[in-house]
C-alpha positions in Angstrom: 0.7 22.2 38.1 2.2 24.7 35.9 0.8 25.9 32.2 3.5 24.4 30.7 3.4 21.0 32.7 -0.3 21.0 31.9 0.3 21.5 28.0 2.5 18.8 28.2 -0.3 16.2 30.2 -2.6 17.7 27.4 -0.6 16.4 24.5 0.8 13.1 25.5 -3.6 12.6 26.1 -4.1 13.3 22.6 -1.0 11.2 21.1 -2.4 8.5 23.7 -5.4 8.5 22.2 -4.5 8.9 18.6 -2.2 6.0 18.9 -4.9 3.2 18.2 -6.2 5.2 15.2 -2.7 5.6 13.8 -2.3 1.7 14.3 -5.6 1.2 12.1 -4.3 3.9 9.9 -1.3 1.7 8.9 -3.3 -1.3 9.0 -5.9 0.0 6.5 -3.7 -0.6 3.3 -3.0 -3.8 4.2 -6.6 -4.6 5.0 -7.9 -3.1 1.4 -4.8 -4.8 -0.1 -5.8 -8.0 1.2 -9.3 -7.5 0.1 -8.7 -6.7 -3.6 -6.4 -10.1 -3.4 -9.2 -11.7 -2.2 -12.4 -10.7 -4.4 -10.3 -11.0 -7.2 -9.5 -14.6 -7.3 -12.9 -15.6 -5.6 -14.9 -16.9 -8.4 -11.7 -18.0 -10.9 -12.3 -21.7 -12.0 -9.5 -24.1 -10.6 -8.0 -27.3 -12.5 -7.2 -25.9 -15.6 -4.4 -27.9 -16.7 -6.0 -30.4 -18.4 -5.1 -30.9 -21.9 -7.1 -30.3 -24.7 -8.0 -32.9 -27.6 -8.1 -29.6 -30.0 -6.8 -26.2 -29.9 -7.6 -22.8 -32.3 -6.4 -22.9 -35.6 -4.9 -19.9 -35.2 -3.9 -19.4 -31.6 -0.3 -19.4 -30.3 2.0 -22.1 -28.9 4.3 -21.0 -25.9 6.7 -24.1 -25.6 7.8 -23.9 -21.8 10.8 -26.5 -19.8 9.2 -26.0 -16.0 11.0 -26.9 -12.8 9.5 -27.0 -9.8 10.1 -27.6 -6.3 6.4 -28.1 -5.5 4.6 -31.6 -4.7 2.5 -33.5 -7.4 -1.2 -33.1 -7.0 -3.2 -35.8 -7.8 -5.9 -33.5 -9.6 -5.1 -34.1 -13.4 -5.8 -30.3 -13.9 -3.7 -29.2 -11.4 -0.6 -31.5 -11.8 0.7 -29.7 -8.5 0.1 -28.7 -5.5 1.1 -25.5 -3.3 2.7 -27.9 -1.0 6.4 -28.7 -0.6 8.0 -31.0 -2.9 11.3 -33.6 -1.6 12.9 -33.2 -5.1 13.0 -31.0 -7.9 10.5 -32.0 -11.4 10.4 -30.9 -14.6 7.7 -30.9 -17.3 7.8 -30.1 -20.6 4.1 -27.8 -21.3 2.5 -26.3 -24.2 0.2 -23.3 -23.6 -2.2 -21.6 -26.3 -2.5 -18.1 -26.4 -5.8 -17.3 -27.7 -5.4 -15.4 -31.3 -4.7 -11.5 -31.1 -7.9 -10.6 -32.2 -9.6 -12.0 -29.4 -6.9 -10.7 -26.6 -5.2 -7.4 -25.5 -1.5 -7.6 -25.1 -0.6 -7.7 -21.3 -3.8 -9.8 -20.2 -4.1 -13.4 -19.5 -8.0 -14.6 -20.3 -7.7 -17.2 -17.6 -10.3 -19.9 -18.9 -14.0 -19.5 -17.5 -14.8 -23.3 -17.6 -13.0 -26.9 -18.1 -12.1 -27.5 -21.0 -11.3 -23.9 -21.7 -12.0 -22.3 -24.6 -8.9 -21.7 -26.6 -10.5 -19.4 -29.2 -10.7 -17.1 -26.1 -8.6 -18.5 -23.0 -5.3 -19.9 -22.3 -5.4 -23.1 -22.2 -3.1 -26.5 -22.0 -2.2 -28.3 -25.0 0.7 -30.6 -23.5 2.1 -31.1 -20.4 4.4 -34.3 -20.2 7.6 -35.2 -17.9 10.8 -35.2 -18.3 12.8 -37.1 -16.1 15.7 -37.5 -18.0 18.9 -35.3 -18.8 18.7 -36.6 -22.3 14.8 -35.9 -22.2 15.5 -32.3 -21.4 18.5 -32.2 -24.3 16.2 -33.0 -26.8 13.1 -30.6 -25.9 15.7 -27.4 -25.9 17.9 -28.4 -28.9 14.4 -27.9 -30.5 13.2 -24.8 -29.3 16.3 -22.9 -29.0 16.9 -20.1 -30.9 19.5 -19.1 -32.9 21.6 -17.1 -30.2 21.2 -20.0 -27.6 19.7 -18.1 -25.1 17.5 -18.9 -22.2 15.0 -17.1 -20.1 14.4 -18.5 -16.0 11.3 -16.9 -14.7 10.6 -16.9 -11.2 6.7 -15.9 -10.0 6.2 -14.2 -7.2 4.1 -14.7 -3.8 0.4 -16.0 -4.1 0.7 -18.2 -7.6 -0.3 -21.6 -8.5 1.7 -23.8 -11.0 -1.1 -22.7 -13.6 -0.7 -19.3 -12.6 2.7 -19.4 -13.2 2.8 -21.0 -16.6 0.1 -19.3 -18.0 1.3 -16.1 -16.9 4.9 -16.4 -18.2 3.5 -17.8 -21.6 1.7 -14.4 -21.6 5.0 -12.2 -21.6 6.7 -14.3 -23.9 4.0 -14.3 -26.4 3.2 -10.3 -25.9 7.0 -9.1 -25.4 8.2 -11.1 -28.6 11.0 -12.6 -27.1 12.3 -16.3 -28.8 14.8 -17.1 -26.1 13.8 -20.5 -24.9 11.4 -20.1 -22.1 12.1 -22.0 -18.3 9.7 -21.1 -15.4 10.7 -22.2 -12.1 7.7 -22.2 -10.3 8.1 -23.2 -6.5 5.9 -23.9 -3.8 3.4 -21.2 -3.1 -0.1 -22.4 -1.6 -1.7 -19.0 -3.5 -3.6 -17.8 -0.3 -3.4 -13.8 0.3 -3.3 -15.1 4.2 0.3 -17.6 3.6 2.2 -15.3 3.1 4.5 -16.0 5.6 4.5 -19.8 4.1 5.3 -18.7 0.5 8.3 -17.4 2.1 9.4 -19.9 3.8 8.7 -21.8 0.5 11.3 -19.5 -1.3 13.6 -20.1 1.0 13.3 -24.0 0.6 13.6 -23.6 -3.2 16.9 -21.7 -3.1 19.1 -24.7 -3.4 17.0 -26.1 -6.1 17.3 -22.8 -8.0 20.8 -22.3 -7.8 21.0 -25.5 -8.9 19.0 -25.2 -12.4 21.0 -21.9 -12.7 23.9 -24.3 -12.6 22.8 -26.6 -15.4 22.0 -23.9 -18.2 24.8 -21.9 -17.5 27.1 -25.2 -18.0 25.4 -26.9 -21.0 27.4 -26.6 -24.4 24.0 -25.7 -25.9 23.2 -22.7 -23.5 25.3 -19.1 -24.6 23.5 -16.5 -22.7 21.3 -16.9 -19.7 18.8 -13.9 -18.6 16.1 -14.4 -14.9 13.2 -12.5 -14.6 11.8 -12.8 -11.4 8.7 -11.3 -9.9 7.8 -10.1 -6.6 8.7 -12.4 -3.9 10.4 -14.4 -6.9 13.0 -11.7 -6.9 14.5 -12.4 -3.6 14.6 -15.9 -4.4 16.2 -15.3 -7.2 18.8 -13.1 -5.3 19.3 -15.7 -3.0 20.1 -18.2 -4.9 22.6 -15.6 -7.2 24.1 -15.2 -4.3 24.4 -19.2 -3.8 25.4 -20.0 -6.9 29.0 -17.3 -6.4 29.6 -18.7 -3.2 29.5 -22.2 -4.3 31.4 -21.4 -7.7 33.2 -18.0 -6.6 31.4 -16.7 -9.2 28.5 -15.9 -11.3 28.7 -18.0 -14.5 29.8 -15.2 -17.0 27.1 -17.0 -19.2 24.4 -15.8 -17.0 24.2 -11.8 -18.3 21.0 -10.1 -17.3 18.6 -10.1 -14.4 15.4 -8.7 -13.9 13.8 -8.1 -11.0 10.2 -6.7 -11.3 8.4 -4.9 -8.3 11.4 -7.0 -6.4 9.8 -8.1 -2.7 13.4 -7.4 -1.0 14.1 -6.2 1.8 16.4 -3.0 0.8 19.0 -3.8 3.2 19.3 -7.4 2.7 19.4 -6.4 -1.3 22.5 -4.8 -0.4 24.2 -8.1 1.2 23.0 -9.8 -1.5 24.5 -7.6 -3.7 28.1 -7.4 -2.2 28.0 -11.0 -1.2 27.7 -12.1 -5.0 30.7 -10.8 -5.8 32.7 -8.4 -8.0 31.6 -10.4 -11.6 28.1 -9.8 -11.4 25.5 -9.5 -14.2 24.0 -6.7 -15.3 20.8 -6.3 -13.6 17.5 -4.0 -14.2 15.2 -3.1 -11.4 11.3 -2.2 -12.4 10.2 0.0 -9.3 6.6 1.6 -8.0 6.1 3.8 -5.6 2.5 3.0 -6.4 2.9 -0.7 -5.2 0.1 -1.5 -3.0 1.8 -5.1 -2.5 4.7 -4.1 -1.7 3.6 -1.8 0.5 1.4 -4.0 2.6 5.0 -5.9 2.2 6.4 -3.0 3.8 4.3 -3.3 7.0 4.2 -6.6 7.4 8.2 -6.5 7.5 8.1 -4.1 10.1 8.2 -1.0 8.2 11.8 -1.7 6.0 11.6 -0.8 2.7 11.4 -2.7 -0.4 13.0 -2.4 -3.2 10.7 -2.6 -6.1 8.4 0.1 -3.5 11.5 2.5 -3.1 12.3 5.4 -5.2 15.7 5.1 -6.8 15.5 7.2 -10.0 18.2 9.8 -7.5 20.9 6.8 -7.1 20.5 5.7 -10.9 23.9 7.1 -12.1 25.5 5.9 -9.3 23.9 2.0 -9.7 24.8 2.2 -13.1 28.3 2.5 -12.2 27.8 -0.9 -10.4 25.7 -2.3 -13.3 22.0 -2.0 -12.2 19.4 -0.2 -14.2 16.7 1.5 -12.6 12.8 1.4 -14.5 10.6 3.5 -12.7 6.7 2.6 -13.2 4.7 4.3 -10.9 3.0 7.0 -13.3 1.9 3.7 -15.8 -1.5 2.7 -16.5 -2.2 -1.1 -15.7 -4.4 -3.2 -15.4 -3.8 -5.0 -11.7 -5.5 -2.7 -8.9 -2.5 -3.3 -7.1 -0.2 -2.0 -9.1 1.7 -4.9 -8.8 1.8 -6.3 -12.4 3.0 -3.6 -14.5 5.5 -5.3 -15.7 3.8 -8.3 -17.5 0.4 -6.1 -17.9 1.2 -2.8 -19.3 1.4 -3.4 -23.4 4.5 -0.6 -23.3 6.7 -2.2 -20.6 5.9 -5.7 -21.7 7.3 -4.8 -25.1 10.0 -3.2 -23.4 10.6 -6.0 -21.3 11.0 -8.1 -24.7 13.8 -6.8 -25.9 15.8 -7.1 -22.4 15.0 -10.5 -22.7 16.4 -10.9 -26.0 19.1 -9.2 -25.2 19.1 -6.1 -27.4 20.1 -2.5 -26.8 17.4 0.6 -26.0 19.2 3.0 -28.5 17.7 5.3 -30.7 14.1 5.3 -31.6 13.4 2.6 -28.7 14.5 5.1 -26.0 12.1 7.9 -27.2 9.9 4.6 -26.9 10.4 4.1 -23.1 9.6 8.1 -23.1 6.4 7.9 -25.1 5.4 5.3 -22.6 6.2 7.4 -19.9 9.1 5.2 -18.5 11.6 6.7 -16.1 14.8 4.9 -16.7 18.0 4.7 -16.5 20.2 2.5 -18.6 17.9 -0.2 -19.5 20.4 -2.1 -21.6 23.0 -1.1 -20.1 26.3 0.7 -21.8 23.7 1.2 -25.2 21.3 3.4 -23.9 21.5 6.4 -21.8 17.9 7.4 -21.2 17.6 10.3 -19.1 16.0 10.0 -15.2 13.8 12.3 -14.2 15.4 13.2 -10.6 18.7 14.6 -11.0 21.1 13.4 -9.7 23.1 16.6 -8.4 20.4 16.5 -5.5 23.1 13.6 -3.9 25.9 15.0 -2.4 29.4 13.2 -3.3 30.0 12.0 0.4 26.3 10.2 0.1 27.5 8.9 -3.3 30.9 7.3 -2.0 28.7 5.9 0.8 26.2 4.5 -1.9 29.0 2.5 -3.6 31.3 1.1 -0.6 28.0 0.0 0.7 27.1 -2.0 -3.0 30.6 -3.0 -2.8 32.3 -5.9 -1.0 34.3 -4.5 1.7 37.9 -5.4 0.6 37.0 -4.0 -3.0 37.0 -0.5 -4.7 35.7 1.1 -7.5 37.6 1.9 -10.7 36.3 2.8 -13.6 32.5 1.6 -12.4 34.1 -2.0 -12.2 35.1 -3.7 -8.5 38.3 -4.6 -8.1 40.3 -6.1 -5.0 
């Protein structure tokens, strides 16, 4: 055998035996992921739903509409289940905040005991159905705001209904926001090891989505629609974007911003998504982390593809912007998740941040140098208003790469002119 023949035995040995290391190597963040997951939500109390006789003088009120595609539980303090549901529901809930003093902004004090404490803990103060389009009527014409608008929000993967109401009471209450607050909360069994169901659960929710999507966007007493959607919630959210243009050829023009935060998308099915809901999209804002532990034990168990809210995109911002998405880079923000996961309801800058997306007001001026103070890499947050500057530039993408960029966002009769999409 020659040296060179031998050199060559020699190395394929040595990947051969590296091979199995590697394949624990990859499967080590996943493994710590799934641990954090798991002695995290070990010892939380369960049932928490129950209403309370009394509440804190001076806690606050979050006044919620929720859908859900989920089945009723017969546990009174945990009104449903993570199981699948054969119609949509709706509930009309009240959740206290505990007062500021006792709270930091970005944190949910989930209750230690039932009752909870509502001096110190979230807690339930109503919770009552409403089965009725008339039902529903009433509870919005009094708690909408001036401006008519409407917030969806749309957890993400491992959440229980009480996860998801107290949660999205939290970033309502800490971003500010009075736009009349809807979660849509669908079937997750909140198991780090379902993940695979939760999915599947998304996907069975997007008809049910689309349609409440629908509703608001036609109701004489709805002007402006915004989603904010989490995680896996994100591509459900997507998905059912993309439902409601094929159905209606279009997005509602009603429905004018979407966030997705650390967005649990596939980057290539994004895309589709994308082009497939057509030319009159809203404008959306992407919060991104290259410091995603999720996501990136997402990453791996997709097979190694990318996701969206785990992808750097600060060096296609300008270019997105031309198709109306904003990029909000996280990864060098404090919070409060291990994960990294959370920034976006957990960090007291981006929360606030968040708040006036959701009301739908402009970044300029003095709230740009905000979202620098903060440390926030973004581009175009509110779109046309603001031009805060990204950190990347974006010279480093030649113009060939940025022509593929766009016919690629694009749908594939369509071209851009002027950043818009015309046929």
């Amino acid at each position: 055998m020659s040296l060179n023949a031998l050199r060559s035995v020699r190395v394929l040995q040595r990947i051969g035996r590296a091979r199995p290391i590697l394949a624990r190597n990859r499967a080590l963040p996943v493994l710590v992921v799934l641990s954090l997951v798991v002695n995290g939500c070990a010892t939380r109390v369960e049932n928490v739903l129950q209403p309370l006789a009394v509440s804190a003088s001076d806690a606050s009120r979050v006044d919620m509409l929720v859908a859900t595609t989920r089945r009723p539980s017969e546990k009174p303090g945990q009104v449903y289940s993570g199981e699948r549901g054969t119609a949509i529901s709706l509930n009309t809930v009240v959740v206290s905040v505990p007062p500021d003093r006792n709270r930091k902004v970005g944190n949910v004090q989930w209750p230690s005991r039932v009752p909870p404490n509502p001096e110190k803990e979230f807690a339930v103060l109503e919770i009552a159905k409403a089965g009725s389009e008339g039902q529903v009527l009433q509870w919005f014409r009094k708690n909408r705001n001036a401006k008519r608008q409407v917030v969806i929000f749309v957890h993400g993967f491992n959440n229980t209904y009480a996860d998801a109401l107290f949660r999205f009471a939290q970033i309502v209450h800490d971003s500010g926001t009075d736009a009349t607050p809807v979660v849509f909360t669908w079937p997750s069994r909140a198991r780090v090891f379902d993940y695979l169901y939760d999915k599947e659960s998304a996907n069975y929710s997007r008809r049910a989505l689309e349609d409440l999507i629908l509703q608001a966007a036609r109701s004489p007493d709805v002007d402006d629609v915004t989603i904010l959607a989490h995680s896996m919630g994100a591509w459900l959210a997507a998905e059912a974007l993309r439902g409601v243009s094929m159905r209606e050829k279009s997005i509602p023009a009603k429905v004018k911003n979407v966030v997705l935060a650390s967005p649990d998308i596939d980057i290539d099915v994004f895309r589709r998504q994308f082009v497939e809901m057509g030319p009159k999209r809203p404008h959306f804002t992407i919060l991104t982390s290259t410091r995603d532990k999720a996501l990136g034990a997402s990453r791996w168990l997709s097979g190694g593809i990318d996701r969206v809210g785990g992808s750097d995109l600060r060096p296609y911002a300008s270019v997105l912007e031309e198709l109306g998405v904003s990029v909000i880079d996280t990864s060098t923000i404090a919070s409060n998740d291990p994960l990294g996961h959370n920034t976006f309801a957990d960090s007291p800058g981006i929360v606030r941040l968040l708040g006036r997306r959701l009301a739908g007001q402009s970044l300029a001026g003095s709230e740009a140098s905000f979202a620098d103070q903060i440390g926030v890499t973004a581009a175009n947050f509110a779109g046309s208003a603001a031009r805060i500057a990204v950190a990347a530039p974006v010279s480093v993408i030649s113009g060939e790469a940025r022509d593929v960029l766009k016919r690629e966002l694009s749908p594939s009769t369509g071209q851009i002119v002027d950043g818009q999409i015309s046929y």
